[in-house]
MIVEX-836656 format. One record per residue: residue in three letters; x, y, z of N, C-alpha, C in turn. Coordinates in steps of 0.2 Angstrom, whole numbers, plus 5000, padded with zeros to 4 digits. Layout:
N
ALAXYZXYZXYZ
...
// end
This chain:
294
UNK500449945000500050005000500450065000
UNK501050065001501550125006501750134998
UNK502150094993502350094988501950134982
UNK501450104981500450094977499950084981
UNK500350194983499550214986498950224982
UNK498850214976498350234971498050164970
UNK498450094973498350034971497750014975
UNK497149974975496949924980497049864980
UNK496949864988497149784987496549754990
UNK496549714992496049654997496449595000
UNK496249585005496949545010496149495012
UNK496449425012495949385015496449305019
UNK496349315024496449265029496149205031
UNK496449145029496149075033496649075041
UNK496049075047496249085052496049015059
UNK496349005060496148945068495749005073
UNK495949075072495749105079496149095084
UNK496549065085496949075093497049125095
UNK497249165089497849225089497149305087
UNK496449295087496049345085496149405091
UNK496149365097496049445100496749485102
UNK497149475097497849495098497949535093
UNK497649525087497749535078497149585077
UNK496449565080495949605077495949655075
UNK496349705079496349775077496649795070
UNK497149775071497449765063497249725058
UNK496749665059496249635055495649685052
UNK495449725056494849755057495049835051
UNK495749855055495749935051496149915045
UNK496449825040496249825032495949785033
UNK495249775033494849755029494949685028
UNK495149635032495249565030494649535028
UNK494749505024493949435023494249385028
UNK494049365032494349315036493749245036
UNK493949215035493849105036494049095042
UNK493749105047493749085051493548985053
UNK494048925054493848865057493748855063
UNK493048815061492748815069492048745066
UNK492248685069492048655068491348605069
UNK491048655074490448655080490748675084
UNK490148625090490348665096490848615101
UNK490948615106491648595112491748485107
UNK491248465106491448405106491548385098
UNK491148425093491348415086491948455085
UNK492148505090492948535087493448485090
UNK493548425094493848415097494448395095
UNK494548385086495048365083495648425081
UNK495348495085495648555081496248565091
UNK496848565090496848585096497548625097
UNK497648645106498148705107498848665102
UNK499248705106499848675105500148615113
UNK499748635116499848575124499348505123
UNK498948515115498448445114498048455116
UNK497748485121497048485122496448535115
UNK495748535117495248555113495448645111
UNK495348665107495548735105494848775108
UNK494348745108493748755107493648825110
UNK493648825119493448885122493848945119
UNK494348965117494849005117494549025110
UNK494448985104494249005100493549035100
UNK493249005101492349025104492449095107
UNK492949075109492849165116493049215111
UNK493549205105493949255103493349275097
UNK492949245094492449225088492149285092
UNK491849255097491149315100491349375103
UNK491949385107492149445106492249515100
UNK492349455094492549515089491749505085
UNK491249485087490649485085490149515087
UNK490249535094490149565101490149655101
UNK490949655097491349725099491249755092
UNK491349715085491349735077490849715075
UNK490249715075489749685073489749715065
UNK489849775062489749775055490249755052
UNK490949725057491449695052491149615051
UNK491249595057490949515057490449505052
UNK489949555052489249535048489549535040
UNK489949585038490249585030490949565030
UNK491449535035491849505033492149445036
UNK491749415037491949345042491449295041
UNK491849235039491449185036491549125040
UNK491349085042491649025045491548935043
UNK492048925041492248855040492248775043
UNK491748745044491848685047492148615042
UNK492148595045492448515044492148465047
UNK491848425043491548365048491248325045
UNK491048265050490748215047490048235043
UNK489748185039488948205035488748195042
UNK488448145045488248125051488148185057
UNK488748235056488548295061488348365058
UNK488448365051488348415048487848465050
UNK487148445052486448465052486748515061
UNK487148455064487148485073487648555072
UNK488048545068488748605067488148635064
UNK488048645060487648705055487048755061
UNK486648715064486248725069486648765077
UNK487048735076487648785082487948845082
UNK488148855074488548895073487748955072
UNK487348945067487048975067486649035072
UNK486248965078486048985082486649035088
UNK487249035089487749065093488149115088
UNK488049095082488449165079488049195072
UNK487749175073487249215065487349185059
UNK487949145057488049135051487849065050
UNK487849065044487848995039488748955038
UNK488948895041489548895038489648855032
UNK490248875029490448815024490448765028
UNK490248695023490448635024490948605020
UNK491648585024492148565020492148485022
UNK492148435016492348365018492848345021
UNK493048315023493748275028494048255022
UNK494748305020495148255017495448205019
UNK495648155012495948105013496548095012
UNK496648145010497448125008498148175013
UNK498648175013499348155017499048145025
UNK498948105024498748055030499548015034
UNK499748015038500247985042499847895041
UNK500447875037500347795034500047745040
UNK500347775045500447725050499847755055
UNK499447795053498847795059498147825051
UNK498247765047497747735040497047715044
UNK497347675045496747635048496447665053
UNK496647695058496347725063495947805063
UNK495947825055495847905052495247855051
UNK495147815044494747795043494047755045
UNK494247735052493647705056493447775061
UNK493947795063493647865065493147895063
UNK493247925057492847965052492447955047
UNK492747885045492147845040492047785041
UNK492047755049491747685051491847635045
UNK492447665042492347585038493247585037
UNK493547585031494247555029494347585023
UNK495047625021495347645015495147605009
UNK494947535006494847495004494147505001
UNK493847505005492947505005492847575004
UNK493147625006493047695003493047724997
UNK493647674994494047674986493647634981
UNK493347604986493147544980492047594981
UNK492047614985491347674981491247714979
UNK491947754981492147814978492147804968
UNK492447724967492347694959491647674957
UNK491247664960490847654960490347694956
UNK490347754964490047824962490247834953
UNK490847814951491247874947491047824940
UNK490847774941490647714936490047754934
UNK489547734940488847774939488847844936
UNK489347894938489147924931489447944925
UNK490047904923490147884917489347854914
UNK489347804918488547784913488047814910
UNK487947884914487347914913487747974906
UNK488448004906488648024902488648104905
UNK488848144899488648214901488148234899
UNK487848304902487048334901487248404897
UNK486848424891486948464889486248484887
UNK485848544890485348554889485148574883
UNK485648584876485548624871485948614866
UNK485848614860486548614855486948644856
UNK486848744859487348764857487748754865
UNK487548724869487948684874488748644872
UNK488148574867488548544863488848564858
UNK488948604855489348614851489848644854
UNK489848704859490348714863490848694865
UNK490348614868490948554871491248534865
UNK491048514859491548504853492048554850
UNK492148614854492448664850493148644854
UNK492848634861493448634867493948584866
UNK493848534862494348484858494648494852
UNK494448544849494648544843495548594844
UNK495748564841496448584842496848654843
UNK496448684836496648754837496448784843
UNK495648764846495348814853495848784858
UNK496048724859496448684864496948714867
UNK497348744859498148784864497948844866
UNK497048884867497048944871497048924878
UNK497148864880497148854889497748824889
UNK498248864893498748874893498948784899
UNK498648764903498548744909498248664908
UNK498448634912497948554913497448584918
UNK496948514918496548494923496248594926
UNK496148574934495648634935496248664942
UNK497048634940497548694944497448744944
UNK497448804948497648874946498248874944
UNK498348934939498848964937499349014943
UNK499948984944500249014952500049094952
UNK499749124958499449174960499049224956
UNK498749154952498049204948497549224951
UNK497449174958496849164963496849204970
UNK497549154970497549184978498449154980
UNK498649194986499249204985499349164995
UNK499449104997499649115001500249115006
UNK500149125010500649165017500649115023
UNK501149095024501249035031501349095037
UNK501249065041501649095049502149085048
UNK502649065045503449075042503649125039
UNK503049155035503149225032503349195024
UNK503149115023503449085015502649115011
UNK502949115003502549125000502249034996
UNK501649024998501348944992500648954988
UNK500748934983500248914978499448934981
UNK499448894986498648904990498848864996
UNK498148855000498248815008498248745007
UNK498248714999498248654999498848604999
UNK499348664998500148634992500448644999
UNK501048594997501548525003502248605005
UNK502248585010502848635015503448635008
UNK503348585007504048585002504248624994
UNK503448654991503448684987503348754988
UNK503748784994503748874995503848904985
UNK503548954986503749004981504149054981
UNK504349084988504649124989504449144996
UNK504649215000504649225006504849295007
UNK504449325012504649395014505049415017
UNK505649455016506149455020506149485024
UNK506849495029506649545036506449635035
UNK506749655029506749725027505849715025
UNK505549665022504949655021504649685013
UNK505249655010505049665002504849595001
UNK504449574999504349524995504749494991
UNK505049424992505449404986505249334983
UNK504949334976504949284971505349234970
UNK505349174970506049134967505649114958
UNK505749154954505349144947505549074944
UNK506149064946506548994943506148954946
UNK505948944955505848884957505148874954
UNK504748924955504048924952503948914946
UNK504348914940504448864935504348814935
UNK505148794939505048724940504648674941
UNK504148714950503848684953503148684947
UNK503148734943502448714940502448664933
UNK502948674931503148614925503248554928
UNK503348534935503448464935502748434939
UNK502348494941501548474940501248454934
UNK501348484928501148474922501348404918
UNK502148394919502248364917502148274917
UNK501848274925501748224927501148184925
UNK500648244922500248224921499948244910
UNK500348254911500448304901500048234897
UNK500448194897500348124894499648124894
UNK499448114901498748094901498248124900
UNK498148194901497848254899497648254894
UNK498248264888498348264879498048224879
UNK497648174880497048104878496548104883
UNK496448154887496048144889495348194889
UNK494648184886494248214884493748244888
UNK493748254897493448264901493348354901
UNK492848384900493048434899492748474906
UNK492648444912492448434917492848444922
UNK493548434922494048384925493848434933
UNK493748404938493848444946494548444948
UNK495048394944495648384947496148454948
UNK496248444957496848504957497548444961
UNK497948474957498648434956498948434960
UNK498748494967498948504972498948454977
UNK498248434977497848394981497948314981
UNK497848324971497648254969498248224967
UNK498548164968499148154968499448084959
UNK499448154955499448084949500148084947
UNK500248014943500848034940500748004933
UNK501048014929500947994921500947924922
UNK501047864925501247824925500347784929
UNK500247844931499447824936498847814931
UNK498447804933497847774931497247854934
UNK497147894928496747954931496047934934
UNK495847944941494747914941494647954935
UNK494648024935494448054929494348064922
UNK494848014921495248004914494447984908
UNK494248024903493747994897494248004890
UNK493947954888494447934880493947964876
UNK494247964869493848004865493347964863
UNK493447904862493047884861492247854866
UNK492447874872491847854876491347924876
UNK491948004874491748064876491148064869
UNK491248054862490748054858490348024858
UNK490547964860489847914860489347944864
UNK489547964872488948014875488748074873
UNK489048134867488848164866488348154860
UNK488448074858487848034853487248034858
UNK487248004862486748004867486348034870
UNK486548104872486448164872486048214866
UNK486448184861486048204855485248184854
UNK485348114854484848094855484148114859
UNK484448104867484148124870483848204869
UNK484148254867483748324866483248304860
UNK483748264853483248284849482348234849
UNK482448184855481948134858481648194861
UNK481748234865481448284870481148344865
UNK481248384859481148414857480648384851
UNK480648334850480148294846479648304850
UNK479448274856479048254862478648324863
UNK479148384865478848454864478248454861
UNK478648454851478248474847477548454847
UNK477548384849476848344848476448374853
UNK476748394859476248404863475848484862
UNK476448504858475848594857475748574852
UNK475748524846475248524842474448484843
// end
């Protein structure tokens, strides 16, 4: 700001809360959007905790309603709050936060992945009362189910759309695979280490760079090459043949390598055959119209 005063910015925050009634005030006078976790009340937070192990809950509770208490026009337009949890408490966290803080929160699902190898089995009966095995194999399931139904295009020029998205020349307009961000076209983030990464889902090991003590900012432009072509590359192979035009895959998260088997993966040949069936399906539908207002 001190640089490019004429510049605006917007600053947004994913926060535990431990540290809110410390930071508020400088929260409050730039305008953070803050993400507050908070994953119900004392017994559904029980997995969030201090740095001593115990439950984080009261401390974060108390610091939530104090800046809810004392800021009420900030809290109201810049404070969102995010749980985690099982489907099974969903309804009890929603009904919690609501009735105690006013808002509605996001619902995020319990990830599955970097999980410590050796307490596997004990994440998975926790959370999903069953085994990594039996979750993989409905997850394929699910994923078979709607291969079969195909894709839904309410309209030719829907359709035709999806057929431009493969045609070659429109193809090299997307610079990028899958649904990764492009590094800091989104969001830029900031550890408590003061390092810069991709977003909150990418591995300690992929820094992009870090604020130094004089407090310029410094890019490592090399490393972030690197680090983004060997996401790319891992996956290039399977991408260039694959006709998903859907893909939710973020590379960050999802761990593929050329050599892997994509859930996502559609061939060209399964991707026309649906948009045969598709075809048909409207023009069956727009027959059936006709007849009826004639």
């Amino acid at each position: 700001r001190k640089t490019k005063p004429k510049q605006s910015f917007r600053f947004a925050m994913t926060t535990n809360a431990l540290l809110l009634d410390k930071y508020s005030d400088f929260l409050i006078e730039n305008k953070f959007d803050l993400l507050i976790s908070l994953d119900g009340n004392e017994e559904h937070n029980k997995y969030r905790k201090n740095l001593n192990g115990k439950n984080s809950f009261n401390k974060v509770f108390k610091n939530i309603k104090i800046l809810k208490e004392n800021y009420p026009e900030y809290f109201k337009n810049h404070v969102q709050i995010n749980s985690v949890t099982k489907d099974e408490n969903k309804d009890k966290v929603i009904g919690f936060i609501k009735k105690n803080l006013g808002k509605t929160p996001n619902i995020s699902p319990i990830k599955t992945f970097n999980i410590n190898p050796d307490r596997k089995d004990e994440f998975y009966k926790e959370f999903f009362n069953s085994t990594e095995k039996e979750i993989l194999k409905k997850k394929n399931e699910e994923i078979i189910k709607i291969k079969k139904f195909g894709f839904f295009f309410d309209s030719y020029n829907n359709l035709y759309r999806a057929k431009l998205l493969k045609e070659k020349e429109y193809i090299t307009n997307f610079p990028y695979y899958s649904m990764t961000c492009v590094p800091f076209e989104s969001r830029i983030y900031v550890s408590s280490k003061n390092c810069f990464y991709h977003c909150e889902k990418d591995s300690e090991i992929n820094t992009l760079g870090a604020i130094a003590e004089e407090n310029n900012k410094i890019f490592d432009l090399k490393r972030i090459t690197l680090i983004t072509n060997s996401f790319i590359n891992k996956v290039k192979i399977i991408c260039d043949n694959c006709f998903n035009d859907n893909c939710p895959v973020c590379l960050h998260s999802e761990k593929i390598d050329k050599d892997q088997k994509c859930k996502y993966f559609i061939s060209g040949k399964a991707y026309y055959k649906n948009i045969t069936r598709q075809i048909n399906n409207i023009e069956k539908e727009n027959i059936s119209a006709v007849s009826v207002k004639s």
